[in-house]
mmCIF file of the N, C-alpha and C atoms, coordinates in Angstrom:
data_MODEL
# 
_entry.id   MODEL 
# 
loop_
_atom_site.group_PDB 
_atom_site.id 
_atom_site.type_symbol 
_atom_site.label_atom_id 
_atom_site.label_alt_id 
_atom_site.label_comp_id 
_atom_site.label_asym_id 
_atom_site.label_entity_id 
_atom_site.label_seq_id 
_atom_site.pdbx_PDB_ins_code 
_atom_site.Cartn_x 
_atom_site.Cartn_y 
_atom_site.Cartn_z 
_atom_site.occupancy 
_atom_site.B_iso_or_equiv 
_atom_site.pdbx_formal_charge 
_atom_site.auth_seq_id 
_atom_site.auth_comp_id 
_atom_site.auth_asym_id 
_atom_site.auth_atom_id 
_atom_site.pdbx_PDB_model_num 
ATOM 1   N N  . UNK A 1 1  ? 0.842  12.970 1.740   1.00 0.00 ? 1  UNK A N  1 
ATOM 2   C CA . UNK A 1 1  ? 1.913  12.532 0.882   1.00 0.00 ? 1  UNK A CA 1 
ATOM 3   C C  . UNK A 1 1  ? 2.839  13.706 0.569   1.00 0.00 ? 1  UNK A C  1 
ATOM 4   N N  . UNK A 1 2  ? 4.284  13.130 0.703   1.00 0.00 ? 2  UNK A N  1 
ATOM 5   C CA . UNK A 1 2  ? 5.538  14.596 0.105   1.00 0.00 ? 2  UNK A CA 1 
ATOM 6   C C  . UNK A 1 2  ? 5.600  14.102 -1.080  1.00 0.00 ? 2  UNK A C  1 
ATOM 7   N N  . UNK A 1 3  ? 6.078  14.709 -1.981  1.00 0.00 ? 3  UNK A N  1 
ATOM 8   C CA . UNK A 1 3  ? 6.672  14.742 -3.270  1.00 0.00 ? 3  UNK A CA 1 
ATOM 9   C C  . UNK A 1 3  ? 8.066  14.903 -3.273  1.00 0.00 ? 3  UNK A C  1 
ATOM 10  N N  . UNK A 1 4  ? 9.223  14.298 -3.770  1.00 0.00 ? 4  UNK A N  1 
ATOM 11  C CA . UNK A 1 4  ? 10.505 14.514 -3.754  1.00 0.00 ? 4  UNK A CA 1 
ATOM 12  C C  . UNK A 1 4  ? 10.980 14.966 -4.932  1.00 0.00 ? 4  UNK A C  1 
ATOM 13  N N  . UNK A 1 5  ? 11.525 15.525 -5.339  1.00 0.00 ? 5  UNK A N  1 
ATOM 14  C CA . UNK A 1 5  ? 11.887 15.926 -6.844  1.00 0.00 ? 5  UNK A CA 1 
ATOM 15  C C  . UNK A 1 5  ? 13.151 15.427 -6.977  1.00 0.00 ? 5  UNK A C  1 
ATOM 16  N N  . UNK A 1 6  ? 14.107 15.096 -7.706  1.00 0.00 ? 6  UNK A N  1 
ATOM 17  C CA . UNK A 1 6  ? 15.406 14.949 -7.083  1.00 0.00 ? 6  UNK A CA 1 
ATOM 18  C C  . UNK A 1 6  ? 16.368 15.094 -8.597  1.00 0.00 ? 6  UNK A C  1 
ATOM 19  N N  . UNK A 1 7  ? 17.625 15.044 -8.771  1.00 0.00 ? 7  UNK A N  1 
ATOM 20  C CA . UNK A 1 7  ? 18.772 15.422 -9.374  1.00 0.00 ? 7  UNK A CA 1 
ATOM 21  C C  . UNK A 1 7  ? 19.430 14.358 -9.085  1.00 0.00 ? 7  UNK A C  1 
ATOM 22  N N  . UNK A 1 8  ? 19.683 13.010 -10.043 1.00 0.00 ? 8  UNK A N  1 
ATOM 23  C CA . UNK A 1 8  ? 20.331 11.727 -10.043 1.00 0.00 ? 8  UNK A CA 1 
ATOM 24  C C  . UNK A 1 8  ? 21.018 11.585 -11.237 1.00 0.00 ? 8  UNK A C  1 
ATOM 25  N N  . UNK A 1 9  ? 22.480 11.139 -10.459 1.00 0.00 ? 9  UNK A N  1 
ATOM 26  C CA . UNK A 1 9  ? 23.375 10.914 -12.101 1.00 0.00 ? 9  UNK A CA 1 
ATOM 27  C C  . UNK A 1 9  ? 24.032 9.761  -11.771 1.00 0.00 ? 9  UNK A C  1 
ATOM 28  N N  . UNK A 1 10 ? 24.543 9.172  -12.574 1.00 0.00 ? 10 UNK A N  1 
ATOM 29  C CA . UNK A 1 10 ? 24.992 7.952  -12.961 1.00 0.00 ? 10 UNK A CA 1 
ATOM 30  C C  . UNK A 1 10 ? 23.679 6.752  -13.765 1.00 0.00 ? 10 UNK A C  1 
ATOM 31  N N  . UNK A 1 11 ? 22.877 7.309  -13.720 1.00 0.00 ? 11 UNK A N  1 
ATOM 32  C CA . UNK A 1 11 ? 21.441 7.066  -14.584 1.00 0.00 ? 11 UNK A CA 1 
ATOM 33  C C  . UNK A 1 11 ? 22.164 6.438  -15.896 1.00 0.00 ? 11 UNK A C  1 
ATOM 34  N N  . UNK A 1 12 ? 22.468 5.743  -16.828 1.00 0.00 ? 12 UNK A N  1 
ATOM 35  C CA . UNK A 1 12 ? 23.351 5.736  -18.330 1.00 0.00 ? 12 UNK A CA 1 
ATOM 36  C C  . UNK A 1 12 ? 22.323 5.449  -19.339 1.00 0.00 ? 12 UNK A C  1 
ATOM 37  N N  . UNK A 1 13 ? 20.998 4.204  -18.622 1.00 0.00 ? 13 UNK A N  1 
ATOM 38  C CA . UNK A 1 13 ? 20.061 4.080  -19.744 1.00 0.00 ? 13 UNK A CA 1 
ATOM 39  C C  . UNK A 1 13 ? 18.853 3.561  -18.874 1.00 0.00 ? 13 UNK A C  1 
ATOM 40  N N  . UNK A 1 14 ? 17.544 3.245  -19.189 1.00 0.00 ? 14 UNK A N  1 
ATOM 41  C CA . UNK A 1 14 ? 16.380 2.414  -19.253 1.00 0.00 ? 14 UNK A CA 1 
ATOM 42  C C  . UNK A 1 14 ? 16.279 1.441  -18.300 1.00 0.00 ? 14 UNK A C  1 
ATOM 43  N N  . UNK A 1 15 ? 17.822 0.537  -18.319 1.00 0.00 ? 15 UNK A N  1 
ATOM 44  C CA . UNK A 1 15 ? 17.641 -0.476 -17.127 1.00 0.00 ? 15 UNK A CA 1 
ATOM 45  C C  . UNK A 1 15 ? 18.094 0.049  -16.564 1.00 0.00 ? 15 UNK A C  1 
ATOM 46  N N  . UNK A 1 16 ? 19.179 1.008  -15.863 1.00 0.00 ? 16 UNK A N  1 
ATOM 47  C CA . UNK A 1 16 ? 19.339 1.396  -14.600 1.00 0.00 ? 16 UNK A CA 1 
ATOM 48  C C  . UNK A 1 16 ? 18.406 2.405  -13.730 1.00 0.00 ? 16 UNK A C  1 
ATOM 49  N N  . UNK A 1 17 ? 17.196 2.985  -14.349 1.00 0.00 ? 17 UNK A N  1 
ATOM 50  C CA . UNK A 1 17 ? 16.390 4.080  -14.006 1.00 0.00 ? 17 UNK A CA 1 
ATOM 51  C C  . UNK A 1 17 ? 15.151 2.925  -13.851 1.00 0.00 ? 17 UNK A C  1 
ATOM 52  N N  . UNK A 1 18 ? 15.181 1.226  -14.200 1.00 0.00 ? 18 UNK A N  1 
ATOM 53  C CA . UNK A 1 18 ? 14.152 0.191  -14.163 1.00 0.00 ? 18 UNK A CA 1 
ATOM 54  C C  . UNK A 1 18 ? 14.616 -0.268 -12.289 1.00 0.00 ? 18 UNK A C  1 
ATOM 55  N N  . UNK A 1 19 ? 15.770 -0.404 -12.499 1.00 0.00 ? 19 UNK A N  1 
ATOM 56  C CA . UNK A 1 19 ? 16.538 -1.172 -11.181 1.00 0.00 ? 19 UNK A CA 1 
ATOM 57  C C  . UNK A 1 19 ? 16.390 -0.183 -10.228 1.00 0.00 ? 19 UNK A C  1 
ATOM 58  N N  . UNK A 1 20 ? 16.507 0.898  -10.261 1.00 0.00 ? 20 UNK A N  1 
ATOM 59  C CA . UNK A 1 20 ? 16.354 1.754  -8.912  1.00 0.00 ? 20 UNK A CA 1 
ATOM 60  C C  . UNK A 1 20 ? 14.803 2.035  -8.969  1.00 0.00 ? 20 UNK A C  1 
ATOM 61  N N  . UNK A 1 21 ? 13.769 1.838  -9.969  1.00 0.00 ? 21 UNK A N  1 
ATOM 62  C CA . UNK A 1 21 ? 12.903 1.994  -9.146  1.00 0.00 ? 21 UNK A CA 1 
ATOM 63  C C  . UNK A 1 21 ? 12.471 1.193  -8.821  1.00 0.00 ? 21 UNK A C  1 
ATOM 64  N N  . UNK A 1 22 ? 12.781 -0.399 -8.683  1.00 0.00 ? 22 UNK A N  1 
ATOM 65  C CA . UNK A 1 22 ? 12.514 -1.364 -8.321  1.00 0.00 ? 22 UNK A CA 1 
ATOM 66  C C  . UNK A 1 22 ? 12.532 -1.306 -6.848  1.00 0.00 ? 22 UNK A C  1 
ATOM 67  N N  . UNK A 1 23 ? 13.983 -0.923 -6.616  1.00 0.00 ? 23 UNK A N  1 
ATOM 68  C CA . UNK A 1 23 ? 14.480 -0.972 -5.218  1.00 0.00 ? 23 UNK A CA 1 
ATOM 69  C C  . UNK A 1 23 ? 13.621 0.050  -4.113  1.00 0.00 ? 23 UNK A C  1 
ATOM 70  N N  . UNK A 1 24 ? 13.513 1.544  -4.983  1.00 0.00 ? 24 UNK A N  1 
ATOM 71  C CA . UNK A 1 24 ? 12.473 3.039  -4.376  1.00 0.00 ? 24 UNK A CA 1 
ATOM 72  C C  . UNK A 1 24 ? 11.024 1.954  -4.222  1.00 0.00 ? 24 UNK A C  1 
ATOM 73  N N  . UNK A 1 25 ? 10.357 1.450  -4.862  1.00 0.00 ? 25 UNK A N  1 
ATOM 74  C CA . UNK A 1 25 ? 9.343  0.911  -4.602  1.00 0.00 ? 25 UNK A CA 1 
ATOM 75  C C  . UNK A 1 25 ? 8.949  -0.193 -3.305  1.00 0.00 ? 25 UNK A C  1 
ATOM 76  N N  . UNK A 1 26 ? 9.836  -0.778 -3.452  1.00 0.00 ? 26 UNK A N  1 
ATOM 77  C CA . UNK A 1 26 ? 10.054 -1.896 -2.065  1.00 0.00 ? 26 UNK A CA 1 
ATOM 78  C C  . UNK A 1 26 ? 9.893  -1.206 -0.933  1.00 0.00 ? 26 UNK A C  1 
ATOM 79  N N  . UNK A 1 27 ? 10.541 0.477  -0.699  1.00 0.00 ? 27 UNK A N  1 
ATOM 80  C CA . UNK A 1 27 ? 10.679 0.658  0.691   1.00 0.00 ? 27 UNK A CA 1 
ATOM 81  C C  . UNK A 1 27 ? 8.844  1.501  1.147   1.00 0.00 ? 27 UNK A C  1 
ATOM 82  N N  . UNK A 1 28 ? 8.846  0.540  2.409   1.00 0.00 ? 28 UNK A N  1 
ATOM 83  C CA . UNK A 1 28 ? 7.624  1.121  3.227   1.00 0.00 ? 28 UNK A CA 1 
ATOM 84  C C  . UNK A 1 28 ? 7.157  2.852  2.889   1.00 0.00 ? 28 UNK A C  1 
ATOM 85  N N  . UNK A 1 29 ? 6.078  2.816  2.447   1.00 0.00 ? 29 UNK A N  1 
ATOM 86  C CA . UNK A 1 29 ? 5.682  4.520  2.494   1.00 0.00 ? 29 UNK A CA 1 
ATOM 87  C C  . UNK A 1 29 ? 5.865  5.204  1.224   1.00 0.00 ? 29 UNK A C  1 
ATOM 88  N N  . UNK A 1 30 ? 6.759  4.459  -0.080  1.00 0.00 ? 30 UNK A N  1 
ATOM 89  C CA . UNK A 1 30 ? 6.763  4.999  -1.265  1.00 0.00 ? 30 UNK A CA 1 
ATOM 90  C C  . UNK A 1 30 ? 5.920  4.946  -1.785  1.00 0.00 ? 30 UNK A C  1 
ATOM 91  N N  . UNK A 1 31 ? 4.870  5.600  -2.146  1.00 0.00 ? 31 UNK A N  1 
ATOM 92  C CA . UNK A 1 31 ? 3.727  5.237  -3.250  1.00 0.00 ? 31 UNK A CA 1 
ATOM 93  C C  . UNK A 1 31 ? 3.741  5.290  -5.171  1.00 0.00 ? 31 UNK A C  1 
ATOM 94  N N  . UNK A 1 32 ? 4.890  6.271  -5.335  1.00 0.00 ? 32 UNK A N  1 
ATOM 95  C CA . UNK A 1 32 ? 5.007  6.261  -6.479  1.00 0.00 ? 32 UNK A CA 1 
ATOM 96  C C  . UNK A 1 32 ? 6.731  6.517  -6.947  1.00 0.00 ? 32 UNK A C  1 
ATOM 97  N N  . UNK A 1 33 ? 7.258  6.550  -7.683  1.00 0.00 ? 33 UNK A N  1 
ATOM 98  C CA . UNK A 1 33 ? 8.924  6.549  -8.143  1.00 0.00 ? 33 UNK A CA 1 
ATOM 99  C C  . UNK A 1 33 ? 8.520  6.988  -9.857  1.00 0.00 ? 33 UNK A C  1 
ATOM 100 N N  . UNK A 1 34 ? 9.088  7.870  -9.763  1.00 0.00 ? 34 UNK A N  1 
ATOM 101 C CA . UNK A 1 34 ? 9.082  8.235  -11.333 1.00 0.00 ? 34 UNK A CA 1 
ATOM 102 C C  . UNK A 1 34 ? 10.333 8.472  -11.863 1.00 0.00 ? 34 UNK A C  1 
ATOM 103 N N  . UNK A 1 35 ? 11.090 8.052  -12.684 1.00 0.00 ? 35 UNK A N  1 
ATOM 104 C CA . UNK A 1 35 ? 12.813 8.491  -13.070 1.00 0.00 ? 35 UNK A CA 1 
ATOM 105 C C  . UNK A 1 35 ? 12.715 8.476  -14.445 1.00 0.00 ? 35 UNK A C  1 
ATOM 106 N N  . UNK A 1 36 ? 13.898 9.231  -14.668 1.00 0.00 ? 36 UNK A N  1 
ATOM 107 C CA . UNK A 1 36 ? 14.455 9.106  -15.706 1.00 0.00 ? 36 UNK A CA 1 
ATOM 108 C C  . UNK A 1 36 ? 15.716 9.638  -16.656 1.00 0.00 ? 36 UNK A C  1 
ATOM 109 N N  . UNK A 1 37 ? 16.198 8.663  -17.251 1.00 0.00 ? 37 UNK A N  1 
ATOM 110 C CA . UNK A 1 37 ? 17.567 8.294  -17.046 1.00 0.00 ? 37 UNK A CA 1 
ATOM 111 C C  . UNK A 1 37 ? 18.140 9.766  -18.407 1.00 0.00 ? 37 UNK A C  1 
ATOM 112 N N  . UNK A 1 38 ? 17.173 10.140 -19.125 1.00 0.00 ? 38 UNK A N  1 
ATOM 113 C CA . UNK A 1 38 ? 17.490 11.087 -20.222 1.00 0.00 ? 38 UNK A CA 1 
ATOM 114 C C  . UNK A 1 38 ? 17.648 12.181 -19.592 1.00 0.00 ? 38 UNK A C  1 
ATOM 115 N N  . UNK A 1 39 ? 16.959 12.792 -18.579 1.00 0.00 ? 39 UNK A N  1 
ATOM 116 C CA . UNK A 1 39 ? 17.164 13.513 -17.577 1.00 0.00 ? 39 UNK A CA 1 
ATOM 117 C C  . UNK A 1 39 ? 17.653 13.816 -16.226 1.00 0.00 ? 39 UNK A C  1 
ATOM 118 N N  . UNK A 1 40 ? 18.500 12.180 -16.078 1.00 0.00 ? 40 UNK A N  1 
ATOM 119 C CA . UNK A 1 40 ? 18.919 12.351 -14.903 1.00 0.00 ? 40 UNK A CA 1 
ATOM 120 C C  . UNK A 1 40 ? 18.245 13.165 -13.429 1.00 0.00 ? 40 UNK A C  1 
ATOM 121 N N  . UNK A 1 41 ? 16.781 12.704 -13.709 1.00 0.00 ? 41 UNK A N  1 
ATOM 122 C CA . UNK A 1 41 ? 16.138 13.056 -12.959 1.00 0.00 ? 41 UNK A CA 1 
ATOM 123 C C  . UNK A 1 41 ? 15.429 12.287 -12.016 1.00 0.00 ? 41 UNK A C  1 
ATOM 124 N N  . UNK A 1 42 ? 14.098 12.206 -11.113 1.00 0.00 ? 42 UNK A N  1 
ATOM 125 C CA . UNK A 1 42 ? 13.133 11.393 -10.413 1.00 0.00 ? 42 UNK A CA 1 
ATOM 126 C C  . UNK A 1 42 ? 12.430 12.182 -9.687  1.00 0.00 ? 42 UNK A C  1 
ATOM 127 N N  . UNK A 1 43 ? 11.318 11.859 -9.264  1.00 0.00 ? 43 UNK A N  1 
ATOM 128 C CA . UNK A 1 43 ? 10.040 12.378 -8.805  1.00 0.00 ? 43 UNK A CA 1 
ATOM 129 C C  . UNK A 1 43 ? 9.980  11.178 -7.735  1.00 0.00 ? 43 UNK A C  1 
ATOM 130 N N  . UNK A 1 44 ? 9.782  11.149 -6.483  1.00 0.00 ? 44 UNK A N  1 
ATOM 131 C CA . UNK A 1 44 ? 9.576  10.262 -5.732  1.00 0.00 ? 44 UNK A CA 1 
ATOM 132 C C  . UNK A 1 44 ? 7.888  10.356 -4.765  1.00 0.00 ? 44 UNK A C  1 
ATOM 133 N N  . UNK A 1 45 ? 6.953  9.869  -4.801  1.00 0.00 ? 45 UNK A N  1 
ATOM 134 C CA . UNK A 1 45 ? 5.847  10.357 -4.153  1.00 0.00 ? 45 UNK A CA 1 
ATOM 135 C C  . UNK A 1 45 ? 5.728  9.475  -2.738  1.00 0.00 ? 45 UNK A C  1 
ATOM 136 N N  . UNK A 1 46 ? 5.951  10.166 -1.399  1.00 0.00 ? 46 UNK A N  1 
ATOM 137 C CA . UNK A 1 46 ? 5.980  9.194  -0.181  1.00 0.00 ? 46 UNK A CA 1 
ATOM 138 C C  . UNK A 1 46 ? 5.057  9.462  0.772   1.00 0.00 ? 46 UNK A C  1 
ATOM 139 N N  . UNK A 1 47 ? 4.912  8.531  1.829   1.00 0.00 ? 47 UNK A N  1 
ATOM 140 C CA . UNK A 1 47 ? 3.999  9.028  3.197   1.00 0.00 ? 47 UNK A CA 1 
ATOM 141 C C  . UNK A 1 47 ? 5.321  9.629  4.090   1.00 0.00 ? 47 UNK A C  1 
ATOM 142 N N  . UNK A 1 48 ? 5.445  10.884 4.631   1.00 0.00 ? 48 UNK A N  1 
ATOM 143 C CA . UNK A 1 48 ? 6.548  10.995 5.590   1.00 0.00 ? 48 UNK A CA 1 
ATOM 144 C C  . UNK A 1 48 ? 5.958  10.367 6.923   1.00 0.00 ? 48 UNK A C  1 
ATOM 145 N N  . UNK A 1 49 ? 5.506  9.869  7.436   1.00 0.00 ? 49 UNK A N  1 
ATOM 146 C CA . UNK A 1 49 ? 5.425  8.945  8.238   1.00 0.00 ? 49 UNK A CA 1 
ATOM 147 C C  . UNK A 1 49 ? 5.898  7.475  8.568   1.00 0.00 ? 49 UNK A C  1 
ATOM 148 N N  . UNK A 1 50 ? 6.161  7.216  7.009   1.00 0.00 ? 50 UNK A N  1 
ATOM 149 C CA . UNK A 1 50 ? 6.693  5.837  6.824   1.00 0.00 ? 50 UNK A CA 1 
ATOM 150 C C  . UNK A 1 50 ? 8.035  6.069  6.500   1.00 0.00 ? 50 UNK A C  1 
ATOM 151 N N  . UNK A 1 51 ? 8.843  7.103  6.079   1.00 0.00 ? 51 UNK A N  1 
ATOM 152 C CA . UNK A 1 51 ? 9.753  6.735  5.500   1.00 0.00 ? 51 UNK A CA 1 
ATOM 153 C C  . UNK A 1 51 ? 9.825  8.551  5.680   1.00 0.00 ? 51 UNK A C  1 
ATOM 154 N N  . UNK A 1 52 ? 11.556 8.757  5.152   1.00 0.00 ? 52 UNK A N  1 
ATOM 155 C CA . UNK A 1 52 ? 11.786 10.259 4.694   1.00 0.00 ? 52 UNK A CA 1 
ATOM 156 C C  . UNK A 1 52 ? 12.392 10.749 3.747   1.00 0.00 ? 52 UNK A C  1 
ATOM 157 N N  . UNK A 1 53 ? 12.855 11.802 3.357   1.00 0.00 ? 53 UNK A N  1 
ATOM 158 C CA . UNK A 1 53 ? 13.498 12.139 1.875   1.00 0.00 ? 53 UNK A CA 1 
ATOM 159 C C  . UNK A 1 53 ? 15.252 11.008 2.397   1.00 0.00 ? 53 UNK A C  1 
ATOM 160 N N  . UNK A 1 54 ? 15.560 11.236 3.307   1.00 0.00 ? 54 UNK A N  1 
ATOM 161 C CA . UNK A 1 54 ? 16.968 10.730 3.561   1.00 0.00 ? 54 UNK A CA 1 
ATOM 162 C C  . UNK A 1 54 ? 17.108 9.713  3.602   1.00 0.00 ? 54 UNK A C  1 
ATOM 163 N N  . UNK A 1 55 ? 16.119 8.792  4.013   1.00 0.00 ? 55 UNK A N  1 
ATOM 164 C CA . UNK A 1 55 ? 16.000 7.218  3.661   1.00 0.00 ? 55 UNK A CA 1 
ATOM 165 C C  . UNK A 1 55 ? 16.010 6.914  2.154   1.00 0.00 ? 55 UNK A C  1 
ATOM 166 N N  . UNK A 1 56 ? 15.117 7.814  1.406   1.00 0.00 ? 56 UNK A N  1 
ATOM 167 C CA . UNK A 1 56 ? 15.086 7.644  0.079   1.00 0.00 ? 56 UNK A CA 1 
ATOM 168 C C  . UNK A 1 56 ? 16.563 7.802  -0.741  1.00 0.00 ? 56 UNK A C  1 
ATOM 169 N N  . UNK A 1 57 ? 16.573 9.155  -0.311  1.00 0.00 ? 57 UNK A N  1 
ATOM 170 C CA . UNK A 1 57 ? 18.304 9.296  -0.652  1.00 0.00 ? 57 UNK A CA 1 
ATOM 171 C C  . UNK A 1 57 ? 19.561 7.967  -0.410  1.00 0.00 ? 57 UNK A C  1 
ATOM 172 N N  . UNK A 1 58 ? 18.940 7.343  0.272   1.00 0.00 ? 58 UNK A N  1 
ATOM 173 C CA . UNK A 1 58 ? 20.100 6.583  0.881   1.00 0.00 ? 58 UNK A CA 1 
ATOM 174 C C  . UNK A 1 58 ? 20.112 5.421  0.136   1.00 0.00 ? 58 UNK A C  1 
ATOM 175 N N  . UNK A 1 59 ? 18.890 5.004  -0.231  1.00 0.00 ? 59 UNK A N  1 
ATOM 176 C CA . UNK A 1 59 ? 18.672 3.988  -1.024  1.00 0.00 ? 59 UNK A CA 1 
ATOM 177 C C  . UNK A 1 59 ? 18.982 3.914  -2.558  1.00 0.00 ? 59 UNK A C  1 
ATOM 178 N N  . UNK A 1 60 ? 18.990 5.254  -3.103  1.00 0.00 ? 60 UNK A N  1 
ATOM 179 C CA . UNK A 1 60 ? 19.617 5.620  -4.550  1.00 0.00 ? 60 UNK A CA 1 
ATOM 180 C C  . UNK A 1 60 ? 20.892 5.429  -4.192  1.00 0.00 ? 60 UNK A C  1 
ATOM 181 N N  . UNK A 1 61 ? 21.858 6.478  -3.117  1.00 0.00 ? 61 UNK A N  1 
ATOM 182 C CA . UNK A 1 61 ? 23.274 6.113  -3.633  1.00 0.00 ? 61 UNK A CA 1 
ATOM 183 C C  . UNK A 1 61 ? 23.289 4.662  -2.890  1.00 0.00 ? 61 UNK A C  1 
ATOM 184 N N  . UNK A 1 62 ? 22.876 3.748  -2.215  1.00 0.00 ? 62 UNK A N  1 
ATOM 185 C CA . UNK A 1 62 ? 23.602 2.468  -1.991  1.00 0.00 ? 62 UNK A CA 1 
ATOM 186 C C  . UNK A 1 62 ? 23.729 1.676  -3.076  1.00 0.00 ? 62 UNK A C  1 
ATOM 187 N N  . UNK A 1 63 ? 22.371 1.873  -4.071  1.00 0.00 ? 63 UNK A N  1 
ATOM 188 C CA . UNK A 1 63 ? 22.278 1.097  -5.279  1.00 0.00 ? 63 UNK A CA 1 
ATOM 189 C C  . UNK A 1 63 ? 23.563 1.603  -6.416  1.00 0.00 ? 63 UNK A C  1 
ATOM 190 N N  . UNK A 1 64 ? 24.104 2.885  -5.938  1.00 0.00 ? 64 UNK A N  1 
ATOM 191 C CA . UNK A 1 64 ? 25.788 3.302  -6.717  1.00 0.00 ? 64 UNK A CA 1 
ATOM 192 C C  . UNK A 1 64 ? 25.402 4.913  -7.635  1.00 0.00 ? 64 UNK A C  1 
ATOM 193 N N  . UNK A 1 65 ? 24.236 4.977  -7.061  1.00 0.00 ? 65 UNK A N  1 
ATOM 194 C CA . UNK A 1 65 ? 24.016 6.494  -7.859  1.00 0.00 ? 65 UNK A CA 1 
ATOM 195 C C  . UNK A 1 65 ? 24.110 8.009  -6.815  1.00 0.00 ? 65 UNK A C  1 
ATOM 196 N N  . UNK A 1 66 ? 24.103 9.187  -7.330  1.00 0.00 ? 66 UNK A N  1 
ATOM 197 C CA . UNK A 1 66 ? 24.406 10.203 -6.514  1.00 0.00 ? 66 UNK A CA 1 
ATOM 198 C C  . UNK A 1 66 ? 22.802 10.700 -6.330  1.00 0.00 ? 66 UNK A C  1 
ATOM 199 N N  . UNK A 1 67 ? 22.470 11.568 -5.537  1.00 0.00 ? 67 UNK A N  1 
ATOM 200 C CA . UNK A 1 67 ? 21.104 12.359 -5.986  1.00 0.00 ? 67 UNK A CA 1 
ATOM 201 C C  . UNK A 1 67 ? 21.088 13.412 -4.702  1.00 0.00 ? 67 UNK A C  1 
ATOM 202 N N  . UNK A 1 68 ? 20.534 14.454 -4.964  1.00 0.00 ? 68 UNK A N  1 
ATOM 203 C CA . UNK A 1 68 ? 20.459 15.612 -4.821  1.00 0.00 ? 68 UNK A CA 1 
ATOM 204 C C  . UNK A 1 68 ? 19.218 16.112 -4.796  1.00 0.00 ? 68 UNK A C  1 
ATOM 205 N N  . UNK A 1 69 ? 18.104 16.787 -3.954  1.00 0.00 ? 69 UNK A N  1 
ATOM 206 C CA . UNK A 1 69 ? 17.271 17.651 -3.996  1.00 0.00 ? 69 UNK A CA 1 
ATOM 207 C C  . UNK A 1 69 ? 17.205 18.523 -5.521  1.00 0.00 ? 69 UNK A C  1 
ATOM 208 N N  . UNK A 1 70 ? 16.352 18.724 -5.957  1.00 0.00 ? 70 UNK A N  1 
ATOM 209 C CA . UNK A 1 70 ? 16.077 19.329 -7.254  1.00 0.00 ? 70 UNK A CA 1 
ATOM 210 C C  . UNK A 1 70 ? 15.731 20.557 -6.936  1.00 0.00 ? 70 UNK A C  1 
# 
């Protein structure tokens, strides 16, 4: 398992840090999604076999947010 750390903004409250990890969870190989919106932060825990940091990435900004390696 990788660990992703990451730097996400447009985060504003509770349900939008609920909705993206809804979406981080769905994809193949995520095992865990941790966010949060006071910190504009997330912790992503994955299999790189199933999936990669850039897939992950891709899936935060489609949902309308930015994120960045931490």
């Amino acid at each position: 398992m990788n660990t992703l750390n990451l730097k996400i903004d447009g985060m504003h409250c509770g349900g939008c840090a609920e909705r993206l990890h809804s979406l981080l969870v769905k994809e193949d190989g995520v095992e865990e999604a941790t966010l949060s919106a006071d910190e504009n932060s997330g912790k992503v825990v994955f299999g790189p076999s199933a999936t990669s940091e850039e897939n992950i990435i891709g899936i935060i900004e489609r949902a309308g947010f930015t994120a960045q390696r931490a």
